[in-house]
C-alpha positions as CSV (number, residue, x, y, z in Angstrom):
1,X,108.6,109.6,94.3
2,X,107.7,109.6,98.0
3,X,105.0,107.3,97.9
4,X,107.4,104.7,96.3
5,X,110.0,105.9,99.0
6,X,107.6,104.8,102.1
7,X,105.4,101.9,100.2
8,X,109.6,100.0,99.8
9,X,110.6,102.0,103.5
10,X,107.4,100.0,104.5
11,X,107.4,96.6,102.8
12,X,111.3,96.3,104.2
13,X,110.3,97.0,107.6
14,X,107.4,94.2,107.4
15,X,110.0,91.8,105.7
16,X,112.7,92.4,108.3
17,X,110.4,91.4,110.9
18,X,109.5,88.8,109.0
19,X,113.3,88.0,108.9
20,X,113.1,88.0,112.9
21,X,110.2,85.9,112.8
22,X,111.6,83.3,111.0
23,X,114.7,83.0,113.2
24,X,112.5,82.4,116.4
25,X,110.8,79.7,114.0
26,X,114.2,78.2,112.9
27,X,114.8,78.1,116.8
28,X,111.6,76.5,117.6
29,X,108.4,75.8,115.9
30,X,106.8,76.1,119.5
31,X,108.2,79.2,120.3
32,X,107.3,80.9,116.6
33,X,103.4,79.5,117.5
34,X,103.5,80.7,121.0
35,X,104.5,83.8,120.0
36,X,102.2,84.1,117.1
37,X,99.2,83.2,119.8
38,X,100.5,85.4,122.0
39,X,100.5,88.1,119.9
40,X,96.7,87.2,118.6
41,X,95.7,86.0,121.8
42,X,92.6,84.5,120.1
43,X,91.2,87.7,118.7
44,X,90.4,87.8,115.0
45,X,90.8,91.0,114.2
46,X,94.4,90.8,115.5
47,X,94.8,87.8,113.3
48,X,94.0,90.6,110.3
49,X,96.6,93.6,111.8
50,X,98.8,91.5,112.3
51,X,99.2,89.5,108.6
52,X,101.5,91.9,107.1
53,X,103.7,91.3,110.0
54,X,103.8,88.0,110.6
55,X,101.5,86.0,108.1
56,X,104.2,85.1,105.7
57,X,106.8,83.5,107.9
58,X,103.4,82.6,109.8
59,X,102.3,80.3,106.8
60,X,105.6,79.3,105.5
61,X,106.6,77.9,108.8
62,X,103.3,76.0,109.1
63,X,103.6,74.6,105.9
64,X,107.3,73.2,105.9
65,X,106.7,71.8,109.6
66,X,104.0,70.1,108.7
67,X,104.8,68.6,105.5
68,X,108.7,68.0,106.2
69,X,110.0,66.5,109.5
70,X,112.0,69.3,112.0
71,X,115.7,69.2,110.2
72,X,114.3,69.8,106.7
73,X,112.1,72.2,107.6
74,X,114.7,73.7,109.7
75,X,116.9,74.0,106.6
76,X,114.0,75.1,104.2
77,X,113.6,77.4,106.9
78,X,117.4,79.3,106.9
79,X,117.0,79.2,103.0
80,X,113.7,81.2,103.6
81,X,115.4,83.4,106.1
82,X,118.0,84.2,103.5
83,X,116.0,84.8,100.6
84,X,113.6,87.4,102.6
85,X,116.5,88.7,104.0
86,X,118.1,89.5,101.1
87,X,114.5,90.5,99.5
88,X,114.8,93.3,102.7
89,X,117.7,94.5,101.7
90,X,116.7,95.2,98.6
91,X,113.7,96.7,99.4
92,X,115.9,98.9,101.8
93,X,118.1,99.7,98.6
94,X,115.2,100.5,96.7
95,X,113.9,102.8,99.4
96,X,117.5,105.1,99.8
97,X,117.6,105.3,96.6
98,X,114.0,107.2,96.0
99,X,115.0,109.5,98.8
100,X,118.0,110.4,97.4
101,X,115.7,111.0,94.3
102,X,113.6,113.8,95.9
């Protein structure tokens, strides 16, 4: 029961900031990149740390900007936020109810 406790603890917390990260996308596409390179700075490895943080939102955000032009990919975007959002929440859910298990 603990390991499913912190493995949906965990995956909420990496889908939050994912939630976060897709707000500073909806925003601005330059300031979700910037950041994303910031955070990288050109290292690989970083690239690798960093994929369970970032990488979703990362490649979603990519992919609707440059496929759709900025308002639909804007609002593909808040539907994305709200779907992970509510995917977190869940996960969240999921997570007090193991510990209130053990």
């Amino acid at each position: 029961m603990q390991i499913l406790a912190v493995s949906f603890g965990s995956l909420g917390a990496f889908i939050l900031l994912n939630f976060i990260f897709a707000l500073l996308y909806i925003l601005s596409r330059s300031a979700g990149n910037g950041l994303y390179r910031w955070i990288t700075f050109s290292l690989d490895f970083l690239v690798v740390i960093f994929a369970p943080l970032f990488g979703l939102t990362q490649w979603a955000a990519n992919s609707l900007y440059e496929r759709y032009n900025w308002f639909v990919a804007r609002v593909f975007m808040v539907f994305y936020a709200i779907f992970i959002l509510i995917l977190s929440l869940l996960c969240f859910s999921m997570f007090g109810y193991f510990t209130d298990r053990m």
